[in-house]
PDB file of N, CA, C and O in Angstrom:
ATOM      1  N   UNK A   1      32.952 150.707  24.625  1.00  0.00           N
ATOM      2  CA  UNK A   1      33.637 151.300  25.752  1.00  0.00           C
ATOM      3  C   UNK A   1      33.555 150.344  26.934  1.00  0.00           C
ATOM      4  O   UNK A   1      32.590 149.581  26.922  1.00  0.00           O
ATOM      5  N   UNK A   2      34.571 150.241  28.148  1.00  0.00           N
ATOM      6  CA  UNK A   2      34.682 149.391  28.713  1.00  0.00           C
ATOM      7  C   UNK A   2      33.342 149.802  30.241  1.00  0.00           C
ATOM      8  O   UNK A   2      32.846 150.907  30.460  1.00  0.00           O
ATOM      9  N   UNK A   3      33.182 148.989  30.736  1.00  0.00           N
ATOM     10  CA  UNK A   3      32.461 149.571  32.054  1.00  0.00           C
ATOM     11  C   UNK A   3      33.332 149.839  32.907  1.00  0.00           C
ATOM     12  O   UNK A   3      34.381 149.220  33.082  1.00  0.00           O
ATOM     13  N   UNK A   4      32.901 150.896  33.563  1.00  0.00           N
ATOM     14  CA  UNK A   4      33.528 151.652  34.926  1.00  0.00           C
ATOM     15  C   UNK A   4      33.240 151.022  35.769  1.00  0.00           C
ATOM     16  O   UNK A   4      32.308 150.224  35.665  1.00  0.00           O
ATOM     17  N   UNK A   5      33.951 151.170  36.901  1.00  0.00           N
ATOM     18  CA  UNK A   5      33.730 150.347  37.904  1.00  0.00           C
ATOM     19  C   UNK A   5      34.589 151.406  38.927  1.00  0.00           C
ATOM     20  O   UNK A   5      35.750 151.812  38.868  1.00  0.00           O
ATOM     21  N   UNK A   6      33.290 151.713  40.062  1.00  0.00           N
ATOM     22  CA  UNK A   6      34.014 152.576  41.316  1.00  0.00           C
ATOM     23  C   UNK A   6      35.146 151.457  42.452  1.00  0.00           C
ATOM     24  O   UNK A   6      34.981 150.418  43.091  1.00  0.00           O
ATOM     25  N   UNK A   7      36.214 152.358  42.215  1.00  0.00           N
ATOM     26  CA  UNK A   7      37.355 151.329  43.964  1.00  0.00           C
ATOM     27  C   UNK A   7      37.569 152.247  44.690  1.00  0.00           C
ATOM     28  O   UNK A   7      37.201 153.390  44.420  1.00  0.00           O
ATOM     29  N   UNK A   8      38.111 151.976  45.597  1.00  0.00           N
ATOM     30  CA  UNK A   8      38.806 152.652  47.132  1.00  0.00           C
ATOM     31  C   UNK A   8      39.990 152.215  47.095  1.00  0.00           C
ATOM     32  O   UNK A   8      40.379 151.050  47.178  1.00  0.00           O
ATOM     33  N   UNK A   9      40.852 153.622  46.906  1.00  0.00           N
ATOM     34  CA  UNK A   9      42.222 153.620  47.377  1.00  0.00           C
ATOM     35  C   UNK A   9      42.711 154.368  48.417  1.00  0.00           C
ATOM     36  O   UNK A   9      42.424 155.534  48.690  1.00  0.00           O
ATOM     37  N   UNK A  10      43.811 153.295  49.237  1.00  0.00           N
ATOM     38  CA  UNK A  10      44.652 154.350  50.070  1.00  0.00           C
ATOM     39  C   UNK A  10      46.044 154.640  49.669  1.00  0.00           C
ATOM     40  O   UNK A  10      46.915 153.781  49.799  1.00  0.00           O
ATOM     41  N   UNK A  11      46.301 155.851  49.172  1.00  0.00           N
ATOM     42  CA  UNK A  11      47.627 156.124  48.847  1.00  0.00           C
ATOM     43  C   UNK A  11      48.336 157.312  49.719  1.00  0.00           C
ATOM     44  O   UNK A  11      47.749 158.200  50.337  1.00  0.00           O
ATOM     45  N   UNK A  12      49.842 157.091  49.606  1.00  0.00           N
ATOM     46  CA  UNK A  12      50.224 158.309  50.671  1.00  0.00           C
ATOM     47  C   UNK A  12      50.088 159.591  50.108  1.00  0.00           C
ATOM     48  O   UNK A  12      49.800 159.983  48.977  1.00  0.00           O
ATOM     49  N   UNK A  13      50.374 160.168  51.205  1.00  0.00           N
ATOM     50  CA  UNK A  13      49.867 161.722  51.148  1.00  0.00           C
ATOM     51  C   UNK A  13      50.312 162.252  49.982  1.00  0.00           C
ATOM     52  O   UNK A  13      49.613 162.910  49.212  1.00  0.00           O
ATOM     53  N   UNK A  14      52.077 161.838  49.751  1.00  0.00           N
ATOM     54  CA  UNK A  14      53.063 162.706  48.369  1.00  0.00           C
ATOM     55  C   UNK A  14      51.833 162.522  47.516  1.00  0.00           C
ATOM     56  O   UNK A  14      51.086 163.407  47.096  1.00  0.00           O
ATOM     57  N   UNK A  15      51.743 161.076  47.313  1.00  0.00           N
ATOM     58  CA  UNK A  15      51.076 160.495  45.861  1.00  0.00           C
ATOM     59  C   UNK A  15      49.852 161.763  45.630  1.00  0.00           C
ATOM     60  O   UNK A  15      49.973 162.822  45.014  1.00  0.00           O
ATOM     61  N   UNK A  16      48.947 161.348  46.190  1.00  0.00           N
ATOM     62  CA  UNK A  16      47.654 162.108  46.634  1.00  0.00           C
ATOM     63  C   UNK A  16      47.545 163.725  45.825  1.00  0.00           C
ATOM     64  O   UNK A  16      46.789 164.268  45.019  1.00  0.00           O
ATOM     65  N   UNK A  17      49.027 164.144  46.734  1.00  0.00           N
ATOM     66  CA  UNK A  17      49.694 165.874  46.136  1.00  0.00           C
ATOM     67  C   UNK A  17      49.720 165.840  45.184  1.00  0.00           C
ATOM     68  O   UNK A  17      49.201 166.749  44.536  1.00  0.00           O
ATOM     69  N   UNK A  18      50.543 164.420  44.366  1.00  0.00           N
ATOM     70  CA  UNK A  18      50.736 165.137  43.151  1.00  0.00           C
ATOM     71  C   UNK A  18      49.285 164.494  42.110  1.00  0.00           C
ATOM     72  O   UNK A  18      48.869 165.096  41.120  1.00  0.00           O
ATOM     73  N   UNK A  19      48.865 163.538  42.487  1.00  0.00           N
ATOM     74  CA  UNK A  19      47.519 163.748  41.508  1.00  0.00           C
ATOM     75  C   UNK A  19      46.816 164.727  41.352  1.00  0.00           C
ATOM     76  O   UNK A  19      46.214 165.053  40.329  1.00  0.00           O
ATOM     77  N   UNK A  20      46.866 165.460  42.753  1.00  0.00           N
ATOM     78  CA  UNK A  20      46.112 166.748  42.814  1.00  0.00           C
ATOM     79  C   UNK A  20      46.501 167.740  41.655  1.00  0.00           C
ATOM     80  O   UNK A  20      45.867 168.560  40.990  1.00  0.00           O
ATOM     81  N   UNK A  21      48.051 167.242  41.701  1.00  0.00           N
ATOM     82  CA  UNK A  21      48.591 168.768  40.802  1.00  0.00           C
ATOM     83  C   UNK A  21      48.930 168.309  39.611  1.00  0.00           C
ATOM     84  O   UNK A  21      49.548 169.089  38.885  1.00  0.00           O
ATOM     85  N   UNK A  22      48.585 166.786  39.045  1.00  0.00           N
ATOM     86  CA  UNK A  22      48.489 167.044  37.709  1.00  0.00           C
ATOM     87  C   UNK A  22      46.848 166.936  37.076  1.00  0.00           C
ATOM     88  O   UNK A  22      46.447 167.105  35.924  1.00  0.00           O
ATOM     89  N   UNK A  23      46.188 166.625  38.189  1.00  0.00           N
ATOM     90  CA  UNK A  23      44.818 166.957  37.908  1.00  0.00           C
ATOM     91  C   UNK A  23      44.495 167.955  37.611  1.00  0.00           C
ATOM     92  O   UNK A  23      43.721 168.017  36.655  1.00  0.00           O
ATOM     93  N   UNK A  24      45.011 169.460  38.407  1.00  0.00           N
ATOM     94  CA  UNK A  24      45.037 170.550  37.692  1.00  0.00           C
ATOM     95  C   UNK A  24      45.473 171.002  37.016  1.00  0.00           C
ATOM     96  O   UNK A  24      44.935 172.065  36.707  1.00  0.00           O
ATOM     97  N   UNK A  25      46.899 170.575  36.152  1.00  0.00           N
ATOM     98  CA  UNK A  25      47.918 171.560  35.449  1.00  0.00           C
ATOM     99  C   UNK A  25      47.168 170.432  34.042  1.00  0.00           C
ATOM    100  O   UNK A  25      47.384 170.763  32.876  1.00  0.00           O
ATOM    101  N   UNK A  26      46.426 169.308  34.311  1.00  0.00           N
ATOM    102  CA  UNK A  26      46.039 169.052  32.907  1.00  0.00           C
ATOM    103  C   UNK A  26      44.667 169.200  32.749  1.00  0.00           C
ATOM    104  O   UNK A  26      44.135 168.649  31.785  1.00  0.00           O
ATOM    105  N   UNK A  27      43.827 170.024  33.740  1.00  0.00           N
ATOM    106  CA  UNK A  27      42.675 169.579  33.569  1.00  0.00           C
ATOM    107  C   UNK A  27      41.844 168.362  33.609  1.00  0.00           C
ATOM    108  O   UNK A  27      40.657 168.386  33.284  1.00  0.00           O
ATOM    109  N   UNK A  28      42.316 167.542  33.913  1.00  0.00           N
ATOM    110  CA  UNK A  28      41.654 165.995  33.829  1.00  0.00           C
ATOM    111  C   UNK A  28      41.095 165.729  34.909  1.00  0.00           C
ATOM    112  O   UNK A  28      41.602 166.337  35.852  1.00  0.00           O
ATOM    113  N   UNK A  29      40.135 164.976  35.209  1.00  0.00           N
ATOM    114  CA  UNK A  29      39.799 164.495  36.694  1.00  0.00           C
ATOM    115  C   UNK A  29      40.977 163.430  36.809  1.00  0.00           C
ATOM    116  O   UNK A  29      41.558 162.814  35.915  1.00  0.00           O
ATOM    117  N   UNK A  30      41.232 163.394  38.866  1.00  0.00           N
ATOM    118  CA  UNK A  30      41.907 162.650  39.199  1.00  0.00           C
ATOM    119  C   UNK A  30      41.361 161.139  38.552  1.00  0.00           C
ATOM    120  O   UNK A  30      42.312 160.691  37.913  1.00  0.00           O
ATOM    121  N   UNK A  31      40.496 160.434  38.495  1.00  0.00           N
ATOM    122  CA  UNK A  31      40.233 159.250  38.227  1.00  0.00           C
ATOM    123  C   UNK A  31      40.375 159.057  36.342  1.00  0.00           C
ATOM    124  O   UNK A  31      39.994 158.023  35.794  1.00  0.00           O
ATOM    125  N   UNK A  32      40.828 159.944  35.754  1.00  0.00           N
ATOM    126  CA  UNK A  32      41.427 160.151  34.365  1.00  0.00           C
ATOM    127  C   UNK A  32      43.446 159.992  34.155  1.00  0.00           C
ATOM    128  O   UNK A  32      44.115 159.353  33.343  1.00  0.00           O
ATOM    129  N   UNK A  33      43.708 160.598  34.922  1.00  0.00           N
ATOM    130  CA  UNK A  33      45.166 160.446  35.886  1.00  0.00           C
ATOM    131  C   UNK A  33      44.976 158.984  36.171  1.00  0.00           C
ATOM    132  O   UNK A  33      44.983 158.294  35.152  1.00  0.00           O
ATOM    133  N   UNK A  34      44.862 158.546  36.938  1.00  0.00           N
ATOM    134  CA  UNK A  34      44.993 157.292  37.475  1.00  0.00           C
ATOM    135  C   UNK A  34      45.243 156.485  36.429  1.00  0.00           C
ATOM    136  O   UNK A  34      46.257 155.861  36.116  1.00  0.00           O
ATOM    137  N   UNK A  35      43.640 156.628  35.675  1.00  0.00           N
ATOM    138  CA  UNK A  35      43.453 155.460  34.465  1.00  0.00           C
ATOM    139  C   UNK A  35      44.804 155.534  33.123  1.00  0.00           C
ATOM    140  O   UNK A  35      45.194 154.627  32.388  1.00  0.00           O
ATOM    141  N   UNK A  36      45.285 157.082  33.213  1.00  0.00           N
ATOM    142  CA  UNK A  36      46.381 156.768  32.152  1.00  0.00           C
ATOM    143  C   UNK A  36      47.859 156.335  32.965  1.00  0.00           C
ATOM    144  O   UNK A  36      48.838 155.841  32.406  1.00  0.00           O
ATOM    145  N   UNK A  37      47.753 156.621  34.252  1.00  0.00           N
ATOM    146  CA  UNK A  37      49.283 156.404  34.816  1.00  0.00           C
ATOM    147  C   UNK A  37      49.251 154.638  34.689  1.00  0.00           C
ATOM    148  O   UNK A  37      50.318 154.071  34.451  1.00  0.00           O
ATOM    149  N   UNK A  38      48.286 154.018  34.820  1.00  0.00           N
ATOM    150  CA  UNK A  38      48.068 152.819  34.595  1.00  0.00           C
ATOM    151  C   UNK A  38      47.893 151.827  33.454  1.00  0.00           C
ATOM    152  O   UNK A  38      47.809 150.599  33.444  1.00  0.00           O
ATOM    153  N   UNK A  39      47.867 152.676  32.573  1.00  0.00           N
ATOM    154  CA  UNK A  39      47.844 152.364  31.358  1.00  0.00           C
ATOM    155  C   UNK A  39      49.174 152.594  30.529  1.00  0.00           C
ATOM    156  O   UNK A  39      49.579 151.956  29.557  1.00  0.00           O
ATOM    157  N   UNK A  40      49.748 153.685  31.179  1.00  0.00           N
ATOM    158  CA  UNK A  40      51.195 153.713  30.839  1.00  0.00           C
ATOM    159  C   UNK A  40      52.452 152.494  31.477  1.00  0.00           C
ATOM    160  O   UNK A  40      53.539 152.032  31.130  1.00  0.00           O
ATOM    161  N   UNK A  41      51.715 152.402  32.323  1.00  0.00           N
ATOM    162  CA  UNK A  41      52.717 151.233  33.656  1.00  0.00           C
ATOM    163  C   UNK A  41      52.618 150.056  32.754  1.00  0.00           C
ATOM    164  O   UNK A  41      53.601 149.414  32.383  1.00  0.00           O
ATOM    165  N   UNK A  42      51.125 149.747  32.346  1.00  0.00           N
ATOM    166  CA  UNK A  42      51.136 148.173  31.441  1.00  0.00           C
ATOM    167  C   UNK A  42      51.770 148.631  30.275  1.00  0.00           C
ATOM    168  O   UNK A  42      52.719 147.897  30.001  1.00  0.00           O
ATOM    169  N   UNK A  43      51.608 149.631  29.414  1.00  0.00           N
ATOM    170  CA  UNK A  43      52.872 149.239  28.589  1.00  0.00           C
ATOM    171  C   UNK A  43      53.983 148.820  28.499  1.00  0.00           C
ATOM    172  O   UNK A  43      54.439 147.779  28.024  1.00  0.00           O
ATOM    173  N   UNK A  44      54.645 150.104  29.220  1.00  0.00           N
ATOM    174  CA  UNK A  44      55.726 149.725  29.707  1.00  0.00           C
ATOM    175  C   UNK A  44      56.247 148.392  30.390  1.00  0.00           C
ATOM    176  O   UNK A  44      57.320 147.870  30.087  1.00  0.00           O
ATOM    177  N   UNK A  45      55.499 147.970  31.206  1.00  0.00           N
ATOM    178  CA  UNK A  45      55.694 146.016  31.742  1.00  0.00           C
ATOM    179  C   UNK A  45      55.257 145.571  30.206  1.00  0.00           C
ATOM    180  O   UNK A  45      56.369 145.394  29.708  1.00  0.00           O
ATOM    181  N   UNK A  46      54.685 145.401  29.585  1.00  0.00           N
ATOM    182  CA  UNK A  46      54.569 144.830  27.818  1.00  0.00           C
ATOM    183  C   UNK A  46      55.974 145.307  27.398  1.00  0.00           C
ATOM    184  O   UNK A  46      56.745 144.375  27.166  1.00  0.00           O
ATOM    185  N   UNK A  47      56.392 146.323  27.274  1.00  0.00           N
ATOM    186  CA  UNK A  47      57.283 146.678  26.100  1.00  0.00           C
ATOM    187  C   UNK A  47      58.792 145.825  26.958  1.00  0.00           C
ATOM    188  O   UNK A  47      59.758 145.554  26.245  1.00  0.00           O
ATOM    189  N   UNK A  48      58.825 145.546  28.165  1.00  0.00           N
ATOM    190  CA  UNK A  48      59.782 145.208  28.456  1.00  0.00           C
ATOM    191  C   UNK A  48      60.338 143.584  28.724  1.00  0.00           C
ATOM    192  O   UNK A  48      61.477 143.138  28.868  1.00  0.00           O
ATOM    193  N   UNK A  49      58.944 142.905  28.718  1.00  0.00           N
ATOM    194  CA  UNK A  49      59.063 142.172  28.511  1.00  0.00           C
ATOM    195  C   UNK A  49      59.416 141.923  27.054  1.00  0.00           C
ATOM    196  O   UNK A  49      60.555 141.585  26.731  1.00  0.00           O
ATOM    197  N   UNK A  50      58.436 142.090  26.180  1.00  0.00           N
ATOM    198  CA  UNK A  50      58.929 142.031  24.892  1.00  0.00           C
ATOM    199  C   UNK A  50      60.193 142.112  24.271  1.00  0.00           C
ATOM    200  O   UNK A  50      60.467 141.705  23.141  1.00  0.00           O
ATOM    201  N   UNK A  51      61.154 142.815  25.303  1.00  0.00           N
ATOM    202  CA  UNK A  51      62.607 142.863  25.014  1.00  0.00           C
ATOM    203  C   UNK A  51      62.971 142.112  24.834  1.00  0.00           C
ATOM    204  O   UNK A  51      63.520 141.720  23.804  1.00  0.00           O
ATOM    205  N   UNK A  52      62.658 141.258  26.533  1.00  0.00           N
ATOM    206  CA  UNK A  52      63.405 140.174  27.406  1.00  0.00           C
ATOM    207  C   UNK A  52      63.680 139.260  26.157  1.00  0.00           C
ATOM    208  O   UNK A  52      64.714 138.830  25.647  1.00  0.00           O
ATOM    209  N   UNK A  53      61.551 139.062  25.700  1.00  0.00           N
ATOM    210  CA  UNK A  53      61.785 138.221  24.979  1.00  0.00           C
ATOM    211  C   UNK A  53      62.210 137.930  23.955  1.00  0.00           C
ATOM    212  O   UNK A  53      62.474 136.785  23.589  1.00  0.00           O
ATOM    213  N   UNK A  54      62.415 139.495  22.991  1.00  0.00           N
ATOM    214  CA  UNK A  54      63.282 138.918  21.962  1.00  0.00           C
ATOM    215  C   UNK A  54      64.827 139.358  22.076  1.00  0.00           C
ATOM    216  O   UNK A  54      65.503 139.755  21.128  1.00  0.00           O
ATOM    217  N   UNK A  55      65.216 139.232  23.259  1.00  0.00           N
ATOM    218  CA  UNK A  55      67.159 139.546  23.491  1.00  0.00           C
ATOM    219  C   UNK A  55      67.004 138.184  23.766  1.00  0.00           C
ATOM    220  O   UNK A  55      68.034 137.668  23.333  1.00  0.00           O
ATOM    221  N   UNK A  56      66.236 137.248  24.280  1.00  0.00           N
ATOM    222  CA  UNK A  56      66.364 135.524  24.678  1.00  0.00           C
ATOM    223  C   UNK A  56      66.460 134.751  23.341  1.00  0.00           C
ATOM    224  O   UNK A  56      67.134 133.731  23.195  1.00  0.00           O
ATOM    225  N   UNK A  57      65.518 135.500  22.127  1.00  0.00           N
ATOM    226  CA  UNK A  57      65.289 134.776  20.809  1.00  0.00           C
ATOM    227  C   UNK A  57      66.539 135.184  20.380  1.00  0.00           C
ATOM    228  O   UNK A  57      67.044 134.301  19.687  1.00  0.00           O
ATOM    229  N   UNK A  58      67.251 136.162  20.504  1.00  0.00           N
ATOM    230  CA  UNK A  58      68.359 136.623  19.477  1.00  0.00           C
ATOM    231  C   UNK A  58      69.536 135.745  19.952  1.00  0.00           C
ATOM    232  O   UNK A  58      70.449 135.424  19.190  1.00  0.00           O
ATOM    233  N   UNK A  59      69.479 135.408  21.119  1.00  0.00           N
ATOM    234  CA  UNK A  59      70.870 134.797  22.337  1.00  0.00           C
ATOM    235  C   UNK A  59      70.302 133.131  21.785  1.00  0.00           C
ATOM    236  O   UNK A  59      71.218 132.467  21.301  1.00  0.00           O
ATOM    237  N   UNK A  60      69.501 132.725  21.803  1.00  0.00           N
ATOM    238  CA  UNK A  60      68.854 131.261  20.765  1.00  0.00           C
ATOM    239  C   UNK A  60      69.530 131.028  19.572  1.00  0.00           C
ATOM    240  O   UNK A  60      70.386 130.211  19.232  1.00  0.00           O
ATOM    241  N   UNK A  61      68.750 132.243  18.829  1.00  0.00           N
ATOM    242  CA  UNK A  61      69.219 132.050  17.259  1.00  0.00           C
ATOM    243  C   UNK A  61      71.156 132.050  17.302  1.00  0.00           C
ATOM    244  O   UNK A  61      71.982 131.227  16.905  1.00  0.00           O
ATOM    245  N   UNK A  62      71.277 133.357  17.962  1.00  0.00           N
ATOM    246  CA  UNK A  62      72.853 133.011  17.586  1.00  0.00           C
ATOM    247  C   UNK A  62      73.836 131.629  17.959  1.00  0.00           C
ATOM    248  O   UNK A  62      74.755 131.232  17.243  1.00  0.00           O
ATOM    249  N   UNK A  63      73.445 131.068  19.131  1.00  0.00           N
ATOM    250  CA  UNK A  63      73.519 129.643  19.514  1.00  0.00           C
ATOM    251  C   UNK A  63      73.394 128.695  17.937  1.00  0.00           C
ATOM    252  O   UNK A  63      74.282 128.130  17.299  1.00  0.00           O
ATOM    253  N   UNK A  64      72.167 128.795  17.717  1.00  0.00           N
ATOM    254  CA  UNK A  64      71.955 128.033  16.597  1.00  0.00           C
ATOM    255  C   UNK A  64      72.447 128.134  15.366  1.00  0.00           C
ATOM    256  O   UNK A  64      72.474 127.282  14.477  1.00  0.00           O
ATOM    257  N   UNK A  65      72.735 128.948  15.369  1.00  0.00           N
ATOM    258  CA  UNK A  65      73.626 130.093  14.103  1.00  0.00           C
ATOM    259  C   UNK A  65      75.277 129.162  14.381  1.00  0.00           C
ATOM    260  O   UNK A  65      75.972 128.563  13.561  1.00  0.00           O
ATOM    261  N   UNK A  66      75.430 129.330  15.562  1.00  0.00           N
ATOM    262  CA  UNK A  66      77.040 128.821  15.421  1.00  0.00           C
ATOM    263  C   UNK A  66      77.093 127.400  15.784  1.00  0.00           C
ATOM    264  O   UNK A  66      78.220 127.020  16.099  1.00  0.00           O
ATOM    265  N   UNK A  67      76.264 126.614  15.816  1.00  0.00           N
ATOM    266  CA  UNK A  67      76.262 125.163  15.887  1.00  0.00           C
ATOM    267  C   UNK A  67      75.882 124.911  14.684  1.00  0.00           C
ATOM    268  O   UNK A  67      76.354 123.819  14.369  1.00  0.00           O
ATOM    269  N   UNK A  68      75.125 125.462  13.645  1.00  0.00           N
ATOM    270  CA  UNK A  68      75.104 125.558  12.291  1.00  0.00           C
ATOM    271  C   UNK A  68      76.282 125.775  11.549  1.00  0.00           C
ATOM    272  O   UNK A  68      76.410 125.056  10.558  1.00  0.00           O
ATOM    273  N   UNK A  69      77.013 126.444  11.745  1.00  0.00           N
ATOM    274  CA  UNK A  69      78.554 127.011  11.445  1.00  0.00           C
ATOM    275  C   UNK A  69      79.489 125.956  11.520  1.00  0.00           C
ATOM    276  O   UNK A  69      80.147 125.548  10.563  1.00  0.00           O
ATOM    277  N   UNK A  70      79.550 125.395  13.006  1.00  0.00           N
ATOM    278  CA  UNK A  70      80.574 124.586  13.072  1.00  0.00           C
ATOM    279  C   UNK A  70      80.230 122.956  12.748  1.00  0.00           C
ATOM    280  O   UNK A  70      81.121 122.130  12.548  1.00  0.00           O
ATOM    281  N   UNK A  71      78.891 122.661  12.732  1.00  0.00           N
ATOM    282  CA  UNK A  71      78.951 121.858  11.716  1.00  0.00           C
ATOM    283  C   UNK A  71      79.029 121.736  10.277  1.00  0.00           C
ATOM    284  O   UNK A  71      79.249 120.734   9.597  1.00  0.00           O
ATOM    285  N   UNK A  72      78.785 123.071   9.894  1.00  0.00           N
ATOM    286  CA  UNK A  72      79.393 123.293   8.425  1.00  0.00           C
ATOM    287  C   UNK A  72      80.707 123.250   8.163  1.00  0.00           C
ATOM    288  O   UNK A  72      81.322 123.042   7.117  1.00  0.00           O
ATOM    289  N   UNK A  73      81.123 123.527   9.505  1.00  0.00           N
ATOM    290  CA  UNK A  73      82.872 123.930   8.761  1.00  0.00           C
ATOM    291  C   UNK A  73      83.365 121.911   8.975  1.00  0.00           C
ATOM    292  O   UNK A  73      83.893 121.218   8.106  1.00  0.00           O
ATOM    293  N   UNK A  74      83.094 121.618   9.907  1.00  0.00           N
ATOM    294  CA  UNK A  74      83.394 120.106  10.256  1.00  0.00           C
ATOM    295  C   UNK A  74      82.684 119.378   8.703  1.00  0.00           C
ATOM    296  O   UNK A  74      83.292 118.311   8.789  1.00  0.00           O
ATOM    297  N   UNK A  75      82.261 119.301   8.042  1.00  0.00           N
ATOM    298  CA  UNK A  75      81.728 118.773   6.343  1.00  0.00           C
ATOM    299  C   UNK A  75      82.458 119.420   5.601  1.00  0.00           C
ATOM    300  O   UNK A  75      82.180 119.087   4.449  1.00  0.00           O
ATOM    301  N   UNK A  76      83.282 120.203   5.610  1.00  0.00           N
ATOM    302  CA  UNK A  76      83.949 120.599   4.652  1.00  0.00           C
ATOM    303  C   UNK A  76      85.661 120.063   4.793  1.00  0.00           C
ATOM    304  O   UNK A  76      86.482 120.098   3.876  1.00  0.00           O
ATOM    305  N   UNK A  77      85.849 119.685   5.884  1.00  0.00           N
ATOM    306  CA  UNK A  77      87.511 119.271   6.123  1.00  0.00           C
ATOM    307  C   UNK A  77      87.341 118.040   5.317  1.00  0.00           C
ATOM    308  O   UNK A  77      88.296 117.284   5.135  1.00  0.00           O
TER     309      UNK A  77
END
């Protein structure tokens, strides 16, 4: 398990409200909230990069795909 480590945050008031109120409607302590809203955020920045990076590999390959092509078709005339 990882070590805890106490911080100090200042967040605005909305924010604050609603930790409050999903602290209660899930039972969790606020510092349980936090740790998954944050843990959801890095996925999400992971999963989207991961797109990026493979819509960049697919936009590559097809490049390479059709310079493959048209030098195939240019060996065959």
């Amino acid at each position: 398990m990882a070590n805890k480590l106490k911080v100090t945050l200042s967040l605005d008031e909305d924010l604050v409200e609603a930790l409050e109120q999903i602290s209660r409607q899930t039972k969790k302590p606020r510092s349980r909230v936090v740790q998954e809203a944050l843990r959801a955020w890095r996925r999400k920045e992971l999963q989207e990069k991961l797109a990026l990076g493979y819509q960049e590999m697919a936009d590559e390959n097809l490049k390479v795909a059709e310079q493959g092509l048209s030098s195939f078709k240019e060996t065959l005339k």
